[in-house]
PDB file of N, H, CA, C and O in Angstrom:
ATOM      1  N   UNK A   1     115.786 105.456  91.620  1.00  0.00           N
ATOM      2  CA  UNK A   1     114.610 104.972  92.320  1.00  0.00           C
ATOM      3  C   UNK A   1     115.005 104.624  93.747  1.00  0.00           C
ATOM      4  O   UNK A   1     116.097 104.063  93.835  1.00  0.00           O
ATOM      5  N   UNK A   2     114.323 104.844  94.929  1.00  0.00           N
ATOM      6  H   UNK A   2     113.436 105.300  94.858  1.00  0.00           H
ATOM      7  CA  UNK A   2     114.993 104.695  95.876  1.00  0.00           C
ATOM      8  C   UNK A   2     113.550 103.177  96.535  1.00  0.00           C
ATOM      9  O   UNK A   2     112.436 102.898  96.092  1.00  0.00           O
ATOM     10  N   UNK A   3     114.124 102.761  97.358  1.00  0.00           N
ATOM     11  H   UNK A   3     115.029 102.987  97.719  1.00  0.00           H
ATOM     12  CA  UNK A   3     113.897 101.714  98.029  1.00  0.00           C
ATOM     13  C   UNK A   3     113.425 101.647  99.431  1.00  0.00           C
ATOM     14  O   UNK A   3     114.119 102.037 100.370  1.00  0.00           O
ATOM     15  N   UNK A   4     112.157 101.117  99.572  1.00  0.00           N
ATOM     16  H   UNK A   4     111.594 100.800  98.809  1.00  0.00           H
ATOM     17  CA  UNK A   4     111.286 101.564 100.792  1.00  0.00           C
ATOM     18  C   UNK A   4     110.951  99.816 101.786  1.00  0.00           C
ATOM     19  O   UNK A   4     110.360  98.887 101.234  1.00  0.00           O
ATOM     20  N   UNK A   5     111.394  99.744 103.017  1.00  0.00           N
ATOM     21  H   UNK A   5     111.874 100.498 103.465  1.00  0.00           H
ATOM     22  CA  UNK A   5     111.229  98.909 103.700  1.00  0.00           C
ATOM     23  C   UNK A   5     109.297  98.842 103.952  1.00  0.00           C
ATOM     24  O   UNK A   5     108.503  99.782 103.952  1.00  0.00           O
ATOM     25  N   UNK A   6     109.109  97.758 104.092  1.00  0.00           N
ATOM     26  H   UNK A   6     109.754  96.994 104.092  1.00  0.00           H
ATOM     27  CA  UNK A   6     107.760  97.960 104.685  1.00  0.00           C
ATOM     28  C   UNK A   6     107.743  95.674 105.501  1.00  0.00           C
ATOM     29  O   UNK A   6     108.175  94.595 105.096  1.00  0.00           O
ATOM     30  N   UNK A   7     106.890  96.230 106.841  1.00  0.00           N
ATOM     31  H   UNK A   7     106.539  97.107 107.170  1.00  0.00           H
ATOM     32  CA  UNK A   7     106.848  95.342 107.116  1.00  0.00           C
ATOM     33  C   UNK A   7     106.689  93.849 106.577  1.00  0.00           C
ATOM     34  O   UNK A   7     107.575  93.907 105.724  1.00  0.00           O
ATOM     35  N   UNK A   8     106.342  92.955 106.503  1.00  0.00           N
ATOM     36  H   UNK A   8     105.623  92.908 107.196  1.00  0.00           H
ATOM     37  CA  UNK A   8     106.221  91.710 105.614  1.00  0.00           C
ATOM     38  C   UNK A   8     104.843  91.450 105.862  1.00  0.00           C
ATOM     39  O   UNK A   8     104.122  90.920 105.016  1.00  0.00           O
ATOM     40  N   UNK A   9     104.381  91.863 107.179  1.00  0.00           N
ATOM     41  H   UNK A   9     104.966  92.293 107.866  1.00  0.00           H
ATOM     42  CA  UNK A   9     102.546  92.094 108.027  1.00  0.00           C
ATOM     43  C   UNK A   9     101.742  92.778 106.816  1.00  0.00           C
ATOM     44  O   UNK A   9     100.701  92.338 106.329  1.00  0.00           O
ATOM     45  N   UNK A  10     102.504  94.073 106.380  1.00  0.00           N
ATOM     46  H   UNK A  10     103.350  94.430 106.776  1.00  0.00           H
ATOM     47  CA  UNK A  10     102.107  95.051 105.954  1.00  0.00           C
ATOM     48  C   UNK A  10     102.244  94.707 104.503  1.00  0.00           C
ATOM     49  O   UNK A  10     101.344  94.887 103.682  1.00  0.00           O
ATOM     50  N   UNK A  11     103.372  94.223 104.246  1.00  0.00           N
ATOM     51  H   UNK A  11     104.103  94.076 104.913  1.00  0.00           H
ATOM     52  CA  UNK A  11     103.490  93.993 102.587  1.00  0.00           C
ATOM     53  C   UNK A  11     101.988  93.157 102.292  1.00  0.00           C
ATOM     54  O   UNK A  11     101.191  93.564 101.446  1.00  0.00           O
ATOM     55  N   UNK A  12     101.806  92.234 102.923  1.00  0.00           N
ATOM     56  H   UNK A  12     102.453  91.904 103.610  1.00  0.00           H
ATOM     57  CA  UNK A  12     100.755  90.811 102.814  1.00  0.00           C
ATOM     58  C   UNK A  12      99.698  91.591 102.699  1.00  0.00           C
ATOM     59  O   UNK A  12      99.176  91.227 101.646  1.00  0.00           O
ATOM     60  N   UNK A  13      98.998  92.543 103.201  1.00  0.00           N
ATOM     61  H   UNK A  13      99.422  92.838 104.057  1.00  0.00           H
ATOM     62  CA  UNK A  13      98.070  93.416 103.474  1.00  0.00           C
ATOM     63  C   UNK A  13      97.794  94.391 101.637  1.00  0.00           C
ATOM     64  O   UNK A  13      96.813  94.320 100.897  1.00  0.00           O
ATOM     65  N   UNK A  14      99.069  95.183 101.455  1.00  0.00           N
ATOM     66  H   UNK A  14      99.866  95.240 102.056  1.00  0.00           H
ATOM     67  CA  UNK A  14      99.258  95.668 100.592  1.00  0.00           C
ATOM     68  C   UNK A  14      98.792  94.791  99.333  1.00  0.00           C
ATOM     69  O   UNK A  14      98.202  95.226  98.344  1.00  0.00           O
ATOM     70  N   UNK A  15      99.176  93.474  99.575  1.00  0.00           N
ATOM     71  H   UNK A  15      99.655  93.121 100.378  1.00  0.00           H
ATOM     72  CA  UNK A  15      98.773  92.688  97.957  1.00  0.00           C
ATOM     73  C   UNK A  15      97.884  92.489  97.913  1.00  0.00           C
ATOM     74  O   UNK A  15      97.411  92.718  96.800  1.00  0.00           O
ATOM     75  N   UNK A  16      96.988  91.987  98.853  1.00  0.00           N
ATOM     76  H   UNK A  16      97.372  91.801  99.757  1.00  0.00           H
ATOM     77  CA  UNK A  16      95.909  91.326  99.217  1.00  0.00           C
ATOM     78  C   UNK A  16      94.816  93.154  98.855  1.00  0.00           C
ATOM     79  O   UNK A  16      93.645  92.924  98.552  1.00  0.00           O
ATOM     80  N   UNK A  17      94.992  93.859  98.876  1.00  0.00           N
ATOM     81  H   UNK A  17      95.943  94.046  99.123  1.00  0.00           H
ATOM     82  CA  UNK A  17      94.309  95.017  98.923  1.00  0.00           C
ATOM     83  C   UNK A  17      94.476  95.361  97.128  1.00  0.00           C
ATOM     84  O   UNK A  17      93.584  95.394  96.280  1.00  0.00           O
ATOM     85  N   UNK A  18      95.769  95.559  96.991  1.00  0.00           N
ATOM     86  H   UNK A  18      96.493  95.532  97.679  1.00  0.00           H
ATOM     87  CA  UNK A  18      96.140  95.856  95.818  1.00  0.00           C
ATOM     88  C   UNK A  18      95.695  94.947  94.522  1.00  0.00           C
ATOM     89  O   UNK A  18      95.863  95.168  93.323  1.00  0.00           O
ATOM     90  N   UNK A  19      95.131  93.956  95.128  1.00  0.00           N
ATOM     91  H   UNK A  19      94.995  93.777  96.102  1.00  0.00           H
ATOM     92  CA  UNK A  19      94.228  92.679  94.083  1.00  0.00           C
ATOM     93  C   UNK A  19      93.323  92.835  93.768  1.00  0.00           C
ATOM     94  O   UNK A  19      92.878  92.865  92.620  1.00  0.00           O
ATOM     95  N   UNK A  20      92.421  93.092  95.581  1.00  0.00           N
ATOM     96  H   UNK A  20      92.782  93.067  96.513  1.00  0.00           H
ATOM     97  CA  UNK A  20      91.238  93.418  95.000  1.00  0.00           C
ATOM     98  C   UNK A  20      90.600  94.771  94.467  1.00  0.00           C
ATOM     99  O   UNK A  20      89.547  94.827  93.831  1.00  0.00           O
ATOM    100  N   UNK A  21      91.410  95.877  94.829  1.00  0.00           N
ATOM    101  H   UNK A  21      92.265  95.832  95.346  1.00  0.00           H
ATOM    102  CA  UNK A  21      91.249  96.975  93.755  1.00  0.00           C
ATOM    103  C   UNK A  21      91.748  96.808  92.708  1.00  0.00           C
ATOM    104  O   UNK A  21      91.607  97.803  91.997  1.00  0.00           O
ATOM    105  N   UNK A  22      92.418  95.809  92.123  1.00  0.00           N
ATOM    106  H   UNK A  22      92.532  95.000  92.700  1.00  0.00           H
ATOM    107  CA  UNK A  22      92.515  96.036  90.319  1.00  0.00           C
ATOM    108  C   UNK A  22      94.079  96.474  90.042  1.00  0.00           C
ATOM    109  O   UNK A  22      94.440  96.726  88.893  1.00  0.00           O
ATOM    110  N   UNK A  23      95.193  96.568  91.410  1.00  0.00           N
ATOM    111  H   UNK A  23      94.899  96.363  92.344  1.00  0.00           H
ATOM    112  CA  UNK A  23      96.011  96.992  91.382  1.00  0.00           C
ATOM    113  C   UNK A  23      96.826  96.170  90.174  1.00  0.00           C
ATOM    114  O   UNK A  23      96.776  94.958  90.382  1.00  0.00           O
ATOM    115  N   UNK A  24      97.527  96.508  89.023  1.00  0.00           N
ATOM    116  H   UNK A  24      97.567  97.493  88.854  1.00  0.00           H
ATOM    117  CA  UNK A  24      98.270  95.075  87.943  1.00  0.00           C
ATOM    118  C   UNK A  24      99.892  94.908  88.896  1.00  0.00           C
ATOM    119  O   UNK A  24     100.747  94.117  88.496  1.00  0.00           O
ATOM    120  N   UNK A  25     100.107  95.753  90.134  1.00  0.00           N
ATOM    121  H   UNK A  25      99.413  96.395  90.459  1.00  0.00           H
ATOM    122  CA  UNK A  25     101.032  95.197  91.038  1.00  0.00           C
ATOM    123  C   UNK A  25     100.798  95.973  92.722  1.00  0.00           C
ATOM    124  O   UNK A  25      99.998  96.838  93.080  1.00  0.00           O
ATOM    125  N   UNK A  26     101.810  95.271  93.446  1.00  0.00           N
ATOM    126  H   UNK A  26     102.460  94.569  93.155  1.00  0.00           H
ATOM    127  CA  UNK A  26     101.874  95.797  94.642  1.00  0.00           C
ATOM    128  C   UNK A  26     101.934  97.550  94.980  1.00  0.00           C
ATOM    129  O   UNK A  26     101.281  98.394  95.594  1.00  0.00           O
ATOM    130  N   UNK A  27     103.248  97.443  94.086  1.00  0.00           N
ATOM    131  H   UNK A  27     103.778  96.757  93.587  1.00  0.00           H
ATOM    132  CA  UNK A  27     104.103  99.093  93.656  1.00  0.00           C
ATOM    133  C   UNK A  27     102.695  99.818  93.075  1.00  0.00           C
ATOM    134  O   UNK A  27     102.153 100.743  93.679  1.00  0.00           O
ATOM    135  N   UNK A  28     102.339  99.427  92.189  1.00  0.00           N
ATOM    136  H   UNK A  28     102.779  98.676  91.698  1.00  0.00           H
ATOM    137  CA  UNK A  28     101.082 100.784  91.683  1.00  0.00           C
ATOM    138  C   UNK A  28     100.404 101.066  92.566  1.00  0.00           C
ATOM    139  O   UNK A  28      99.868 102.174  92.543  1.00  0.00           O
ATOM    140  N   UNK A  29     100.227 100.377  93.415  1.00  0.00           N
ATOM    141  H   UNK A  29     100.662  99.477  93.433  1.00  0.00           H
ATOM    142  CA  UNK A  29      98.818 100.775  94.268  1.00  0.00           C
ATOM    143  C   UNK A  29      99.860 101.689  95.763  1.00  0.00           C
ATOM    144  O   UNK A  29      99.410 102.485  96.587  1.00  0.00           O
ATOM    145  N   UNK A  30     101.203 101.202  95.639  1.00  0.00           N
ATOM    146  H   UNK A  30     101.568 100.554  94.970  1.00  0.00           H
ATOM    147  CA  UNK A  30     101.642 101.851  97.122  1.00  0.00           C
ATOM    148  C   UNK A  30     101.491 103.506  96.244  1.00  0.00           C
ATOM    149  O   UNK A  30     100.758 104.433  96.588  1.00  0.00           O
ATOM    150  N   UNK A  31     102.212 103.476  95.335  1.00  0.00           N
ATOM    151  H   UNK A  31     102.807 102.722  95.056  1.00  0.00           H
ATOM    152  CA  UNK A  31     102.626 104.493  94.721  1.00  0.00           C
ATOM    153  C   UNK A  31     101.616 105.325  94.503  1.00  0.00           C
ATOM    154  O   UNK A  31     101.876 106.522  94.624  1.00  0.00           O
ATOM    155  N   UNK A  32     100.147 104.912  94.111  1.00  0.00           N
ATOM    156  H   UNK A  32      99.936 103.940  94.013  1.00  0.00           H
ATOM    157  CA  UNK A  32      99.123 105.349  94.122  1.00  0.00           C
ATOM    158  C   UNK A  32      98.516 105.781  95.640  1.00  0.00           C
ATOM    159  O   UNK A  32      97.560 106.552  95.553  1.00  0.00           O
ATOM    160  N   UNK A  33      98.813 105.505  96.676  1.00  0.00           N
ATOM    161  H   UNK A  33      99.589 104.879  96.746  1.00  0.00           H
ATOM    162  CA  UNK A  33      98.206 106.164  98.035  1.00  0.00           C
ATOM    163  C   UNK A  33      99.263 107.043  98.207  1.00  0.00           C
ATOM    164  O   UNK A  33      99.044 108.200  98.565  1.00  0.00           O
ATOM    165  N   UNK A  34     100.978 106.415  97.882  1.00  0.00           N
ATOM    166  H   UNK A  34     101.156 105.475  97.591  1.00  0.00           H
ATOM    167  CA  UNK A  34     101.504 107.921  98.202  1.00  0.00           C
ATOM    168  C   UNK A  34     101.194 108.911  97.896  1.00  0.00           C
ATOM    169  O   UNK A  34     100.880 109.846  98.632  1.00  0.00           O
ATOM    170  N   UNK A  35     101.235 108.874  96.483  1.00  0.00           N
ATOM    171  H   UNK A  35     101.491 108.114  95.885  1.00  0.00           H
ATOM    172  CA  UNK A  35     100.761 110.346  95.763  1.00  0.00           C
ATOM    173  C   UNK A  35      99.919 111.152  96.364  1.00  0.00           C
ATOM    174  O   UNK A  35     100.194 112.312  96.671  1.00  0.00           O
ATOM    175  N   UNK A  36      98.241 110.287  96.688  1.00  0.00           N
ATOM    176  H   UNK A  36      98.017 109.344  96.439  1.00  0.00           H
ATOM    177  CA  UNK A  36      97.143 110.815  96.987  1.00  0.00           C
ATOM    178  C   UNK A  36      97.832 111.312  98.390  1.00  0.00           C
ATOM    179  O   UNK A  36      97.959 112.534  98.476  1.00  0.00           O
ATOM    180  N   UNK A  37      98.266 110.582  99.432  1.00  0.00           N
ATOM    181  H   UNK A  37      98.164 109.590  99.363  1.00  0.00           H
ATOM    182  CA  UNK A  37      98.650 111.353 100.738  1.00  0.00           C
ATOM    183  C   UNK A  37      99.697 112.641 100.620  1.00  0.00           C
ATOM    184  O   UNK A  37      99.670 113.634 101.346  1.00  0.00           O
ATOM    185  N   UNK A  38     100.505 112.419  99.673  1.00  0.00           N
ATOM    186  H   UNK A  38     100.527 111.612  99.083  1.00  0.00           H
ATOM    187  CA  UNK A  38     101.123 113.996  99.243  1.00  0.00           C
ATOM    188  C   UNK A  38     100.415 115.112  98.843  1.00  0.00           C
ATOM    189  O   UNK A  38     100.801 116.256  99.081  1.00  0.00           O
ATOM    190  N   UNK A  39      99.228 114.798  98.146  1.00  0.00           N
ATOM    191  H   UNK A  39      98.914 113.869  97.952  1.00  0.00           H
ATOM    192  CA  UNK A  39      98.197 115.616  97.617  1.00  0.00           C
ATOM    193  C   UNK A  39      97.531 116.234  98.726  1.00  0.00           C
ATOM    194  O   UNK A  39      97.570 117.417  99.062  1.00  0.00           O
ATOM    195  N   UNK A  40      96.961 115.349  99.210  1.00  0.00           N
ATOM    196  H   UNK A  40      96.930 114.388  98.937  1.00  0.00           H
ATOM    197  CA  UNK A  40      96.287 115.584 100.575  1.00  0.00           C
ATOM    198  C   UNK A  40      97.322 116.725 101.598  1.00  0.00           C
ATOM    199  O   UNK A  40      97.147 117.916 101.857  1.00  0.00           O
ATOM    200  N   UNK A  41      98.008 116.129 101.856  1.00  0.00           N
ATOM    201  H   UNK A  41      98.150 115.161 101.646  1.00  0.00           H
ATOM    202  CA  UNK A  41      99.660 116.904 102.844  1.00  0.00           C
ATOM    203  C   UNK A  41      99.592 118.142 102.552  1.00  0.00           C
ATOM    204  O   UNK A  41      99.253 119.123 103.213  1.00  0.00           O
ATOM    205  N   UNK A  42     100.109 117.948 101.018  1.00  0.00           N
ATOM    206  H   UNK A  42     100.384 117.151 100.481  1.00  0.00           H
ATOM    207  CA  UNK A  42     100.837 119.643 100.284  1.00  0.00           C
ATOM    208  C   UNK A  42      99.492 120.603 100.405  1.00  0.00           C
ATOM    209  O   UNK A  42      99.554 121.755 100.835  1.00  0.00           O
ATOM    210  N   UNK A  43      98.567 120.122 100.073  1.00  0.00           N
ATOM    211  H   UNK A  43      98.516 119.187  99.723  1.00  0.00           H
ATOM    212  CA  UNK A  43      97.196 121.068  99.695  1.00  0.00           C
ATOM    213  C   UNK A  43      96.951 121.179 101.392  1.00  0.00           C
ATOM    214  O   UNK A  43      95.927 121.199 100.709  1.00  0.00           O
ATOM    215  N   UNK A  44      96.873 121.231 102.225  1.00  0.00           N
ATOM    216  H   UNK A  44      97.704 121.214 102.780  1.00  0.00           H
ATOM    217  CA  UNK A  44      96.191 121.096 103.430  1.00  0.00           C
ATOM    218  C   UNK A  44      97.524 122.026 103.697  1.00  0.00           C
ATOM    219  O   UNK A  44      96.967 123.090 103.423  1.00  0.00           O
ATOM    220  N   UNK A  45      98.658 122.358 103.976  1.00  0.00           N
ATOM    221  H   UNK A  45      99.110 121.495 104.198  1.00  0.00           H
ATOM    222  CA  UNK A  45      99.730 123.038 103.929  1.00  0.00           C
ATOM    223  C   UNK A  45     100.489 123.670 103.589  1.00  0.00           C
ATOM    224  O   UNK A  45     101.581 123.932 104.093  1.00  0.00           O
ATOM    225  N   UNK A  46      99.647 124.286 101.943  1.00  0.00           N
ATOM    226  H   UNK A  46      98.760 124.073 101.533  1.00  0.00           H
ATOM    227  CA  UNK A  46     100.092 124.996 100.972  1.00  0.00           C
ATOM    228  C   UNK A  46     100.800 124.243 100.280  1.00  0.00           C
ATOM    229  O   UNK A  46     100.559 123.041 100.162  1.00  0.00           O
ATOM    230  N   UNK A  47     101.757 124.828  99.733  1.00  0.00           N
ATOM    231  H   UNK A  47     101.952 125.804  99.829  1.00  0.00           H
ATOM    232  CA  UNK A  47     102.860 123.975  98.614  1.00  0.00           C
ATOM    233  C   UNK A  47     103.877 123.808  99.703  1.00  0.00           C
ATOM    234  O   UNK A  47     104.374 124.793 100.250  1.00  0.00           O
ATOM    235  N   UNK A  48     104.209 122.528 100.041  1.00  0.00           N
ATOM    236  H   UNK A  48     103.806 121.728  99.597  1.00  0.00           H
ATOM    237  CA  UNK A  48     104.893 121.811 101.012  1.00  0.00           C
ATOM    238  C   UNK A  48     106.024 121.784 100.344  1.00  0.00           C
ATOM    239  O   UNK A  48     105.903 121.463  99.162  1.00  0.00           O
ATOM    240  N   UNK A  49     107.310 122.067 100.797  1.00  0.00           N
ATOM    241  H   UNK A  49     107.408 122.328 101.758  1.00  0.00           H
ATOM    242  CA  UNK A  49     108.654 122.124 100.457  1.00  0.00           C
ATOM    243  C   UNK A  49     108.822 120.402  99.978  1.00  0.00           C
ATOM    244  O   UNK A  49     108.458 119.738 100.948  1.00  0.00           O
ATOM    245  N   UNK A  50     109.181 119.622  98.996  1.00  0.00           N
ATOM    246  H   UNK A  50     109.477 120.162  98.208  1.00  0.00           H
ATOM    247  CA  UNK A  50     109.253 118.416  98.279  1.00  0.00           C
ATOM    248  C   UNK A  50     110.156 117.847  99.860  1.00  0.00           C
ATOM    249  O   UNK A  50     109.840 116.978 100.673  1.00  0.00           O
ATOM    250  N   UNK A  51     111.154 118.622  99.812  1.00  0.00           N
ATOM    251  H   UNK A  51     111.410 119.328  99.152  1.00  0.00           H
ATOM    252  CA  UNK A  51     112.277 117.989 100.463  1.00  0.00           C
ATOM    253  C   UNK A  51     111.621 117.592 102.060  1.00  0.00           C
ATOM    254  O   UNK A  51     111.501 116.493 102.603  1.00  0.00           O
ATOM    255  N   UNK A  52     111.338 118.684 102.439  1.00  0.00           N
ATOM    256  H   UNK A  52     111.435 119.577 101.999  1.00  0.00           H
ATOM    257  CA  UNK A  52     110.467 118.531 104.122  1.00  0.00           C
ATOM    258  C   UNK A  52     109.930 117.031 103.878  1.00  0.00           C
ATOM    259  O   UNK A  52     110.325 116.073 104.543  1.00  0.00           O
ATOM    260  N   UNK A  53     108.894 116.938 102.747  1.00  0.00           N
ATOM    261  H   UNK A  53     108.573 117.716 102.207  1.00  0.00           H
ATOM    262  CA  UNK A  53     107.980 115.496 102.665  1.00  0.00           C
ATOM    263  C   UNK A  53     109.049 114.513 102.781  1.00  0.00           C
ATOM    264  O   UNK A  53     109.006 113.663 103.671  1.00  0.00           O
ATOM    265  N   UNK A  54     110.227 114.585 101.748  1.00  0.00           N
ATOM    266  H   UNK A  54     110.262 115.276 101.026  1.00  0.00           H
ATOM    267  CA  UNK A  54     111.166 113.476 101.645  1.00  0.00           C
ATOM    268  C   UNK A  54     112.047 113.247 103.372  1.00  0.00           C
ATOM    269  O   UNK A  54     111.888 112.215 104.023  1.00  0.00           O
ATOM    270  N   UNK A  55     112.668 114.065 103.711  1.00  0.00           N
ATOM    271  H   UNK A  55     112.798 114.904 103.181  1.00  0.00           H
ATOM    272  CA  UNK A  55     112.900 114.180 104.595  1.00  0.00           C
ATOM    273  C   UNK A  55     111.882 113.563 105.832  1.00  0.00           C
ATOM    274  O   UNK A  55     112.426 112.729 106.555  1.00  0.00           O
ATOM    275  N   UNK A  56     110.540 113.878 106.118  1.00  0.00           N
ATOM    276  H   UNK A  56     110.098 114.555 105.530  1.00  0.00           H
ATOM    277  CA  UNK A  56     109.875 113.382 107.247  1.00  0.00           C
ATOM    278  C   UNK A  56     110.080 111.985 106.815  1.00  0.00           C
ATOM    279  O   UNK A  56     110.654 111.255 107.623  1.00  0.00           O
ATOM    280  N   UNK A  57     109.620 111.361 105.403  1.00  0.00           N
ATOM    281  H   UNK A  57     109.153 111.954 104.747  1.00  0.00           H
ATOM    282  CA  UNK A  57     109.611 109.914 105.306  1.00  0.00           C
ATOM    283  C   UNK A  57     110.719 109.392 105.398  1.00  0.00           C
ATOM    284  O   UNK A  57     110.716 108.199 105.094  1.00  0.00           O
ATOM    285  N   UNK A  58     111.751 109.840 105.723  1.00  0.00           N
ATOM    286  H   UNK A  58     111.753 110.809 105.970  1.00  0.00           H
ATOM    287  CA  UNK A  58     113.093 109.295 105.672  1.00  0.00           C
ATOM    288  C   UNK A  58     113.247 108.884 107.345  1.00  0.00           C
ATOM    289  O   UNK A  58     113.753 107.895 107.877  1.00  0.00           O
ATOM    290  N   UNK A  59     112.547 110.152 107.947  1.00  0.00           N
ATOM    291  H   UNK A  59     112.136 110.955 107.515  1.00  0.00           H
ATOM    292  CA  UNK A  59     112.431 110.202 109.462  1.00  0.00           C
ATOM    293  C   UNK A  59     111.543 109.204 110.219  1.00  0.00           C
ATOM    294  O   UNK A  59     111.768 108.910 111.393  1.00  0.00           O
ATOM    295  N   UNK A  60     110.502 108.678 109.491  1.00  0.00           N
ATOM    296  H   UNK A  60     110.319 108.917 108.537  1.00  0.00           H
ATOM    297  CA  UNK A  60     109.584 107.987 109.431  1.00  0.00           C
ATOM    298  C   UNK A  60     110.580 106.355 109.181  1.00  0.00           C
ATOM    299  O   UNK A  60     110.515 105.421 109.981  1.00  0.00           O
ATOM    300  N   UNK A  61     111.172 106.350 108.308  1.00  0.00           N
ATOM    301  H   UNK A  61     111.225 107.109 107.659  1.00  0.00           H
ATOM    302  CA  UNK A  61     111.591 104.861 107.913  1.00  0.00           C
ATOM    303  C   UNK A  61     111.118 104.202 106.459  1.00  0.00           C
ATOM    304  O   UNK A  61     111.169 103.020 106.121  1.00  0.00           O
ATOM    305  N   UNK A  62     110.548 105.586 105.560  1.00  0.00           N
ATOM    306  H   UNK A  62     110.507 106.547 105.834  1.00  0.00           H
ATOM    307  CA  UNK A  62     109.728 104.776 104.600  1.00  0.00           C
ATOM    308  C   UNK A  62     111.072 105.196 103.678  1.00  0.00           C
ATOM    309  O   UNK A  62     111.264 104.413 102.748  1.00  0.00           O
ATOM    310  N   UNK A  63     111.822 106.061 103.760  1.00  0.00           N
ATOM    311  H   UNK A  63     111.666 106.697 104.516  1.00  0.00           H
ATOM    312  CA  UNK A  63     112.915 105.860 102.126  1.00  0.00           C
ATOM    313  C   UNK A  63     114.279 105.740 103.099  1.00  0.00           C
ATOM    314  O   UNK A  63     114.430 106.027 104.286  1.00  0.00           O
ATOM    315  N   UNK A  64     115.123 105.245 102.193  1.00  0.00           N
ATOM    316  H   UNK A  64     115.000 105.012 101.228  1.00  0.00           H
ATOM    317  CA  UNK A  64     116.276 105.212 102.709  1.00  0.00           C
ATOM    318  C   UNK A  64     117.091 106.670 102.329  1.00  0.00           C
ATOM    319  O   UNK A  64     118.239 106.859 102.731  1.00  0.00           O
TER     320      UNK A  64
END
């Protein structure tokens, strides 16, 4: 499992969101927009190489 920084601005945001949709934690609900934004990504770009995605977010700051 790898490990994703996110601001503490942003974490506060995340719970507070993730509550009132019904999220039963923080993680389901991040994990749940990633997906959908991969969905979104890959389909809008064909079948997007996995690694390219991993790679930009790495470039980005979201995985280590």
């Amino acid at each position: 499992m790898a490990k994703i920084k996110i601001e503490d601005s942003v974490f506060d945001r995340v719970k507070r969101v993730a509550e009132i949709a019904g999220y039963a934690t923080p993680e389901e609900f991040v994990v749940h927009v990633i997906e959908r934004e991969l969905e979104r990504i890959e389909g809008s770009e064909g079948a997007a190489d996995e690694q390219q995605v991993i790679d930009r977010l790495k470039g980005l700051g979201y995985l280590e």
